[in-house]
C-alpha positions, 0 to 999 in steps of 0.5 A: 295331707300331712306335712311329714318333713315339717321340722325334719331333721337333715340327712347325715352327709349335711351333719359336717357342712356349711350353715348360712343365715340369710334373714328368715331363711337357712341355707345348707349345703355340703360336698358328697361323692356319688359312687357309680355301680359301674365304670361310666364310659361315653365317647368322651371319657371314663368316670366311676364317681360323680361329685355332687353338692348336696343342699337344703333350704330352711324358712319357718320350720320347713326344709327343702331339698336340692342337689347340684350335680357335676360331671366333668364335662359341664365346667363346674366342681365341688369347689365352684359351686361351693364357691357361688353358695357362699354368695348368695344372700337371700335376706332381702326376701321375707317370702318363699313364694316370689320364686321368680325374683328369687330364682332370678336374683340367684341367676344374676349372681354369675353367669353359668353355673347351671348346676349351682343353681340348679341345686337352689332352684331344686329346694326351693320348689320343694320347700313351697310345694310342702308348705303348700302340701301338694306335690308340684305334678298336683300344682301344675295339673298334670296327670301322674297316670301320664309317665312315660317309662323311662331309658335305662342308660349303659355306657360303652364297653366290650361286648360281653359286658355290654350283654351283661349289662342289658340282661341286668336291665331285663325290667327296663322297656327302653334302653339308653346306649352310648355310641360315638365310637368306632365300636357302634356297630359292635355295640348294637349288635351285641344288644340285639343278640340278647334283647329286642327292647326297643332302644334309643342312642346317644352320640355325645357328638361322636359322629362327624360325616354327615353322610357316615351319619346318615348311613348309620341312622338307616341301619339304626332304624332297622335295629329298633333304634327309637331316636338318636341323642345329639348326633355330630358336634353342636357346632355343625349345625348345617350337617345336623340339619341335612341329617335330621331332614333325612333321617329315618328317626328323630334327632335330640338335641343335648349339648346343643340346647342348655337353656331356654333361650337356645331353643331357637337353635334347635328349629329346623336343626333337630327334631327335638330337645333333651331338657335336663335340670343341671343345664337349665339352672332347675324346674322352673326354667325347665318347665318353660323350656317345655312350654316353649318346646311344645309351641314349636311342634319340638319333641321333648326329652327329661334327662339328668346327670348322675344324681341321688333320687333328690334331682331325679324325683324333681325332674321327674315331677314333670315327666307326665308332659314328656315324650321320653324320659331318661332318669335314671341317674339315681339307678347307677349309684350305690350311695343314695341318701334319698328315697323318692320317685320309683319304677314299676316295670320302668314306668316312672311313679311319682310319689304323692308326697308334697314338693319334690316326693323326696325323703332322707333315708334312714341314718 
């Protein structure tokens, strides 16, 4: 296989950012604004951009690429992770191949983060895995053919624009709706009046009875509704528990879980977890977080923020183990800088390109 990013030249948006020299590898990284396609509303809030820290790591004429993204609810910013950029050091390691001590001195460096890291975690992978010419499904083993369709998100809104928005969504077999609001019925209601698409829902923890909770998972249920998405706040984990016991379909668990060592949390609280790269600091920590998921009989879910096509062909890497899959992120954006992983009647494909799948679109 050829090696078709060997000396690549990088993308524009890394033309104005910061250089660092660490020893035999070469850190860049700059600032960048995804702008949504729509107005992005969750029970939480509105937003119509999402701020990203675009990365690159160099090492013997190899680039790879990663990406933090930061929407407003995870605590991180331009200037956060900027700020935990400019302290690592990476020059006391000669070789790319002890990703362990090296993911593990950047995890060190300050505690949270996740996104920061992430976005190191994510070029580093890409980096070995082209200086191995494989792509990391092929390194893990995993069967490409396995993928499942992945969920394409749609925010809340009125009614009418809901409905517009699903007959957007027409080639898509699995729909992501954001709930959480006094408008959850409407919102449903107006779906099933243009499609039949089975769909799955996220509360964002908007719920709080657990006996309104459950009346609402029963009608869901009739609805074609798949699994619910972190139901009530993470905090009540007696009320999720009793909910998830009654529950006609699974309970995700989002906010709940971030890292590997919270999936315990999950057992008995959850029917599953939802793994998503900018919570966990990146591949490597997720692919544990599967493994571990696994042994514990908990589905699993590989979800993203809002993110270019860098992030999402990373995670999707492991979306051959999955149960579902939303990653989407790269669809909500008209400012893509990358070309990577894609869709064939919503089913995700994985590019057999080495790494993470990923190449710059033309400048």
């Amino acid at each position: 296989m050829t090696n078709v990013l060997k000396n690549a030249l990088l993308p524009n948006p890394f033309k104005n950012g910061i250089t660092k020299s660490m020893g035999k590898f070469t850190l860049y990284y700059e600032p960048y604004l995804l702008a949504l396609n729509h107005v992005f509303t969750v029970a939480s809030g509105s937003r119509s951009s999402t701020p990203v820290v675009l990365v690159a790591l160099a090492y013997d004429g190899y680039i790879g690429f990663g990406e933090a993204s930061m929407p407003f609810y995870l605590g991180e910013s331009h200037e956060s992770v900027l700020r935990f950029l400019g302290k690592v050091d990476l020059s006391s390691f000669s070789d790319p191949f002890l990703a362990e001590d090296i993911l593990n001195d950047i995890d060190n460096i300050a505690f949270g983060n996740t996104a920061a890291k992430a976005s190191l975690d994510i070029a580093l992978h890409d980096l070995l895995g082209k200086m191995m010419g494989q792509p990391w499904f092929k390194i893990w083993g995993y069967n490409p053919e396995n993928t499942p369709n992945t969920s394409f998100t749609i925010g809340l809104d009125e009614a009418d624009v809901v409905r517009e928005k699903v007959k957007e969504a027409e080639p898509y077999k699995l729909l992501k709706i954001k709930l959480g609001l006094d408008s959850d019925k409407m919102m449903i209601n107006a779906i099933r009046e243009v499609t039949d698409t089975p769909i799955c829902v996220d509360i964002n923890q908007g719920w709080k009875n657990r006996e309104e909770a459950l009346e609402m998972a029963h009608w869901l249920a009739d609805k074609g509704v798949v699994f619910i998405e972190q139901p009530m706040p993470k905090s009540q984990m007696d009320d999720n528990a009793w909910l998830t016991e009654n529950s006609p379909i699974p309970t995700i668990a989002d906010e709940a879980i971030q890292r590997l060592s919270d999936i315990h949390l999950a057992i008995g609280v959850y029917s599953g977890i939802n793994i998503k790269l900018m919570k966990c600091t990146g591949i490597r920590e997720a692919h544990k977080m599967i493994e571990l998921a696994r042994a514990l009989d908990l589905k699993v879910m590989l979800g993203c923020m809002t993110e270019t096509s860098c992030a999402i062909s990373a995670a999707a890497q492991l979306a051959p183990v999955v149960d579902w899959a939303d990653l989407d992120g790269n669809l909500l954006i008209s400012n893509d800088i990358y070309q990577g992983m894609w869709l064939e009647n919503g089913k995700i494909i994985l590019p057999d390109r080495p790494g993470i799948g990923v190449l710059p679109k033309v400048n």
